[in-house]
N, C-alpha and C positions, 0 to 999 in steps of 0.2 A: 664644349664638345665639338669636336671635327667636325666640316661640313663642307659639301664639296656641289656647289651650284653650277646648273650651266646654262647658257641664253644663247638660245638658238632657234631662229635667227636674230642677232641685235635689231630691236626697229629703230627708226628716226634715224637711220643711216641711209651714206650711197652706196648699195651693192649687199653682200648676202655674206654676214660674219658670226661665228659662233667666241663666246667668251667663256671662261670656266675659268672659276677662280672655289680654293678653299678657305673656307672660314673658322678660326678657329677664335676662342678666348674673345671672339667679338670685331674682329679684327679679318683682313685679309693675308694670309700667310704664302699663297703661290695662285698663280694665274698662268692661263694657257689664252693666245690670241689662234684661232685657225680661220684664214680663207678657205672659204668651200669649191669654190670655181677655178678651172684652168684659167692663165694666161698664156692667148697662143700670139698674140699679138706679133709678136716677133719673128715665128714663125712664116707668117701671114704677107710679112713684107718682104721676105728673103724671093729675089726675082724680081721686084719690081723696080717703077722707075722712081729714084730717089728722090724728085722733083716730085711724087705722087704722096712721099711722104706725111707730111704736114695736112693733108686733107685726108689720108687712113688714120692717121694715130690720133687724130680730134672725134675718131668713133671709138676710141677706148672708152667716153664718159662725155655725156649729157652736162655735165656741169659746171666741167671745167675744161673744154673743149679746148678754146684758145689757148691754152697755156701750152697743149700737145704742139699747137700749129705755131706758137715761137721756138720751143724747144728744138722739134723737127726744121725749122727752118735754119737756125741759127748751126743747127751741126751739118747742115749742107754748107751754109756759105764760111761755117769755120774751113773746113774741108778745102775747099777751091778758092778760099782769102775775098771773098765777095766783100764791098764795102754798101752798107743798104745805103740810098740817099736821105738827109736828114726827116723830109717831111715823113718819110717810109715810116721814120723811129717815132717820129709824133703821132703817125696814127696808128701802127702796132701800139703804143705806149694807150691810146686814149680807148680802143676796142676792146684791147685787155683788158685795163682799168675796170671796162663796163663791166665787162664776166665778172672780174674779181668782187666788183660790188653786189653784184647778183648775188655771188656765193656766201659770202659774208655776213649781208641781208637775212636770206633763207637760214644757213648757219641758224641763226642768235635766234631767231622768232618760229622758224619750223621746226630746226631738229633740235636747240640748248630749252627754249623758255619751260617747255613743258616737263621737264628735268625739276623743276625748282618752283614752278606755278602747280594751283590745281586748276582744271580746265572746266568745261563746263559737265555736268551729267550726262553725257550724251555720244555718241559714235561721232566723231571717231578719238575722243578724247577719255573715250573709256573702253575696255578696261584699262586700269593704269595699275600705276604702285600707290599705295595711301600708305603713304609715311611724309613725316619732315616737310611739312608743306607749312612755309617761316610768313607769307605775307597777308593782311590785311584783306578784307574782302575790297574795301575799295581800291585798295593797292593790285590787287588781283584782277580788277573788272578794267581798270587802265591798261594793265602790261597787254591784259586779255583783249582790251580794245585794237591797242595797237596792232598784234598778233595778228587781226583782220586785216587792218590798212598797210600791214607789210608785203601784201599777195599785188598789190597793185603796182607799189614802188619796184618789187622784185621786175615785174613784168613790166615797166617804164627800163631798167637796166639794161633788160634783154632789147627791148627797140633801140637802144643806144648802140647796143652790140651792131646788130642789122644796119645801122647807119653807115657805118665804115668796110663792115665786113657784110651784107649780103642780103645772112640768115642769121638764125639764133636757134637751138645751138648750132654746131660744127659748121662756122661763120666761114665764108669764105676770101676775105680780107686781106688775110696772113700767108702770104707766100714766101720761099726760098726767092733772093732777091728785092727784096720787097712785099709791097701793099697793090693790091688791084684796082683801089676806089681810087678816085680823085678827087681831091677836096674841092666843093664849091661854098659859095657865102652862105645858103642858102641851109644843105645840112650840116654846115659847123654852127650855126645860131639855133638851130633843131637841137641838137646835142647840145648846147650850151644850154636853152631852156629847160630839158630835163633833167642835166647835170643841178641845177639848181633846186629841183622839186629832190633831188635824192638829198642833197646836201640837208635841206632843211627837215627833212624825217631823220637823218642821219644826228643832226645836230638838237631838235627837239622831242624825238621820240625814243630811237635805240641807243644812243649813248645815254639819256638818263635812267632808263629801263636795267641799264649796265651796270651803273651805279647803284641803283635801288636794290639788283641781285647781289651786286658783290657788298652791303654793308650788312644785308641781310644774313645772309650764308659767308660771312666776315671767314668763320673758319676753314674754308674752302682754299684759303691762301695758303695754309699749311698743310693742305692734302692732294697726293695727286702729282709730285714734286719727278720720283723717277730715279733716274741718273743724272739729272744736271747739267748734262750734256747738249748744246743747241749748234746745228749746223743751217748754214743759210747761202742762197747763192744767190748772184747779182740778180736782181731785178728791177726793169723800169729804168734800160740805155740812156745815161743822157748827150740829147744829143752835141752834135759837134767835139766828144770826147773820147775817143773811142776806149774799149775798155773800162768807161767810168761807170758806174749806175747808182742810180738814186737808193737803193736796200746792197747794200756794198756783199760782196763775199765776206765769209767767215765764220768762227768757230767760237764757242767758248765752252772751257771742261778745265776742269780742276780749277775753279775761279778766277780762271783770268781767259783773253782773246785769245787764240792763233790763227796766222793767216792758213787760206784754203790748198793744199793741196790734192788734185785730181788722182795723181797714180797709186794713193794709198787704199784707194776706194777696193772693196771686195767685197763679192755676194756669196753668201754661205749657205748652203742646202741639207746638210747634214738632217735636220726636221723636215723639212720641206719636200714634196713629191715630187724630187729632179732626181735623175743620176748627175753623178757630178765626182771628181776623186778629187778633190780641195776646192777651198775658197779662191774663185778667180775676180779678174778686175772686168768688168765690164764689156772692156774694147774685146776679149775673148770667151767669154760667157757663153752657154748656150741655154738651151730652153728643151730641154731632151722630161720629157712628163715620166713619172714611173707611179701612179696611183696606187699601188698595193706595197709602197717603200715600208720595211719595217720599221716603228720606232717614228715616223713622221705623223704633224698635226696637222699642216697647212699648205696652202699652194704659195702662198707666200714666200719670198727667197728672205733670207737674212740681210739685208746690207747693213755693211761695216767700213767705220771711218779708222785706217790705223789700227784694227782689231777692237774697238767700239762702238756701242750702240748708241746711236745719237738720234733726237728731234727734229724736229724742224717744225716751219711753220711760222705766224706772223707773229708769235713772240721770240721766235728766234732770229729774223728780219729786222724786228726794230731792236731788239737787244747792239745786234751789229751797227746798227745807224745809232745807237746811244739814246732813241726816244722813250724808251722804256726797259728801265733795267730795275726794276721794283722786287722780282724774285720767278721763281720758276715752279707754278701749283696749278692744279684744275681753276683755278680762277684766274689767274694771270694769263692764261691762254685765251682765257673768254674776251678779259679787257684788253687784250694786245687785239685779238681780232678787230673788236669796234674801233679800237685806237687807229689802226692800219687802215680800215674802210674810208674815215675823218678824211687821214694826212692827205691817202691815193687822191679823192674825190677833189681836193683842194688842189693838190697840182696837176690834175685832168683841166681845172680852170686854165693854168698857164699854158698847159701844151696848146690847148685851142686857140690860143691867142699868137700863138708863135708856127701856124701852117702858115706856107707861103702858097697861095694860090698861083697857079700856073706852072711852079716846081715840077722835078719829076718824083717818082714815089716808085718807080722801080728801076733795079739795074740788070739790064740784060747778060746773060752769060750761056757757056755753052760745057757739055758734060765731056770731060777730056776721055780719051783711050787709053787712061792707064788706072790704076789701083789706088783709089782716094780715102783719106778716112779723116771721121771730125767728129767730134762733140758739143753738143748745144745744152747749157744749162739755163735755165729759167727758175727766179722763186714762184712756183704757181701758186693759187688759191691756197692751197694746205700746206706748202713750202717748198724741198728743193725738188725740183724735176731736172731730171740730166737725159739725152735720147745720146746714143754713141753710135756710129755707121761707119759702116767701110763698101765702097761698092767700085764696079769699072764701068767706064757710061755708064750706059743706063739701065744698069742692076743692079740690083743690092745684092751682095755678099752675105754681110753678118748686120744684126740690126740687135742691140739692146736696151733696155728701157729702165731706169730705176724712178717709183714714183715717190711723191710725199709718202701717200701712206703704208708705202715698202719701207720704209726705213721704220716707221714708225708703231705700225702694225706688225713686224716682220716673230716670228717665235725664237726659238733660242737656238743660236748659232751653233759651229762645230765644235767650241768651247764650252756650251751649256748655259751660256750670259743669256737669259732671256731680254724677248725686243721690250724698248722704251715702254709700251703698253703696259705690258709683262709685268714689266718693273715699277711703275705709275701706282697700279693698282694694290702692289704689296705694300699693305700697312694701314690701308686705308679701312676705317670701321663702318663695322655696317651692324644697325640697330636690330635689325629685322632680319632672319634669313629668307623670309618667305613675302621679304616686301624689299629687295635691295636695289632701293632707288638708286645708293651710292656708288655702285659699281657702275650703271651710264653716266653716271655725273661725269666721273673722273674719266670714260673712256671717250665719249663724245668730245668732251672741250678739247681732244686734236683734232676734230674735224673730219673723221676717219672717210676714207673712200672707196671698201672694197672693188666699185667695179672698176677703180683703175688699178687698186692691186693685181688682182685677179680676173680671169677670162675663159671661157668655156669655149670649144672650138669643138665643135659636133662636126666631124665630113659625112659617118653611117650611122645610120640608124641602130647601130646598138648600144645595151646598156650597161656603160661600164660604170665598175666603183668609186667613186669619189669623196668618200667619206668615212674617216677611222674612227671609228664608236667605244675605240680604247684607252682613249683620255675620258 
């Protein structure tokens, strides 16, 4: 019998997303991804000074802040040909790093474990779903231990962050140009002692815990799979090479690699509550809201590679570097993530070992009088972030933004192709309609982040519509 669920709001997410998906025969048959919230983000920055960049777009999201404030930097000084100084790249490389292990962390033990664990009787681990709950009571009281002592290592990450950049979140570190800290001996052996306390929870706690869920729920490897399709952009500059980076650019769709190109990129609105008369590329995109759009689910835009819906994310990242090419399911998302947390944390050791004290960590420059434009990609925490600008001194023109979870999150283009989610979740069985753990299984393991999808921009106090109640 048909059956048409809907989860609103998803919890053990970043930010406020509704899922609906039909079930029929036991199985999931179609799915619908909707952001509930405007993003005006872009709006927000039109006028400003493009040097101010990097520290607005790090308040799209609490979580993954710095990844905003590489992106945004990196498309100013694409723009004006800035070259950052090495030590700049080693501590954007090792501040980031922190974020990233933050995310990662929280990821696996706040918003995946309880997915696959049962928790204890009690608020805030109930109510849940009681189904499919595969481990051990002592297996359960371990993962359930660590769970706790993840809240501390998480918040050891965030001081790591503060170390080089300021604060935690929206660190102040990361500037167009460069970095603002200067290295001394003093907080590089600070960082280097708690890089070492992450490592060893890393290494003794949440990569076994990783292993213990994926032999458990073994068949999670073949659910959850999608389209196939993995895109990734360079992350973690190495330095003295320019253009090189440690998670390379690239693609892979139709089972093999292809390298990255930028101008195919286009964000589609057709579902989506824009105006908009076709799919544009980014560098020309607008951000025009129309909330009562007939026939739209989401605030979400479509992005498309080539006319495809693609992933991203850190199985997409180490697929490109070749460290994990195992397969593409709700569980190979989960072990690419711990896989990636490992590698990052292991060469954060080296970058620290390779600052030169006394170096400089920024390159001055100045905002010319004519009409500049750049783009800055970053693999953030959830995967590719790309920021594209155009401005003269010091205004911004046009400001666009595509995130991880816009590609991934995104509903179904002006083709009808629903986003990677969308498509993730058809085929996947679900035991229970009235207990369907398996629909967050499968949507969490991308790590989803409405609030950087989406953004609500209130100027007056009235109350407009923001939600279609006709899916």
């Amino acid at each position: 019998m048909n059956k048409r669920i809907r989860i609103s709001p998803v919890t053990r997410i970043n930010g406020f997303w509704n899922l609906e998906v039909e079930v029929d025969g036991g199985k999931i048959t179609d799915a619908w991804s909707s952001g509930i919230f405007f993003r005006g983000f872009e709006e927000i920055l039109k006028g400003r000074d493009p040097r101010d960049a990097a520290y607005l777009t790090e308040r799209i999201c609490g979580i993954c802040s710095s990844a905003h404030a590489v992106a945004a930097s990196r498309a100013l000084e694409a723009a004006l040909k800035i070259e950052v100084p090495r030590n700049a790249v080693l501590l954007r490389n090792l501040s980031f790093g922190a974020d990233l292990l933050q995310n990662h962390i929280r990821h696996f033990y706040l918003l995946t474990v309880l997915d696959f664990v049962r928790g204890p009787d009690r608020p805030p681990y109930i109510p849940r779903y009681e189904a499919d709950y595969r481990l051990s009571r002592v297996e359960t009281d371990r993962v359930m231990n660590n769970y706790r002592g993840h809240f501390e290592i998480a918040r050891l990450t965030h001081e790591m962050v503060t170390i080089f950049g300021g604060k935690a979140p929206h660190q102040h570190g990361i500037v167009p140009g460069g970095a603002t800290t200067i290295p001394k001996v003093d907080r590089i052996q600070k960082f280097m002692g708690m890089l070492d306390l992450v490592i060893k929870f890393l290494e003794d706690k949440l990569l076994p815990d990783m292993e213990l869920l994926a032999g458990r729920y073994e068949d999670y490897y073949r659910i959850g799979r999608g389209y196939g399709n993995l895109l990734a952009y360079g992350n973690f500059p190495v330095p003295d090479s320019p253009g090189k980076f440690v998670m390379p650019f690239g693609l892979y769709t139709g089972g093999k690699k292809e390298d990255f190109d930028p101008t195919v990129i286009r964000e589609h609105v057709h579902y989506s509550w824009f105006l908009q008369d076709r799919p544009r590329h980014p560098s020309e995109g607008e951000t025009d809201a129309e909330p009562d759009k007939a026939g739209a689910y989401s605030w979400v835009k479509a992005p498309r590679y080539n006319g495809r819906p693609f992933e991203t994310g850190p199985l997409a990242n180490l697929w490109m570097k070749g460290e994990y090419t195992n397969g593409i399911s709700t569980m190979d998302r989960l072990v690419a993530r711990a896989i990636e947390a490992r590698f990052v944390a292991v060469l954060m050791k080296q970058w620290l070992k390779e600052i030169e004290i006394g170096k400089p960590v920024y390159q001055p420059f100045e905002l010319p009088d004519r009409e500049s434009e750049g783009v800055g990609f970053t693999g953030a925490m959830r995967g590719a972030l790309a920021h594209w600008v155009r401005f003269r001194g010091s205004k911004i023109l046009h400001y666009q933004i595509i995130t991880p979870s816009a590609w991934y999150c995104s509903p179904r283009d002006d083709n009808g192709m629903r986003g990677p989610i969308e498509e993730a979740l058809v085929g996947t069985p679900v035991a229970d309609v009235s207990n369907p753990v398996e629909v967050g299984r499968v949507a969490r393991s991308f790590d989803p982040c409405l609030a950087c999808a989406v953004h609500l921009v209130r100027i007056e106090g009235n109350r407009l519509k923001f939600r279609n109640e006709s899916i």
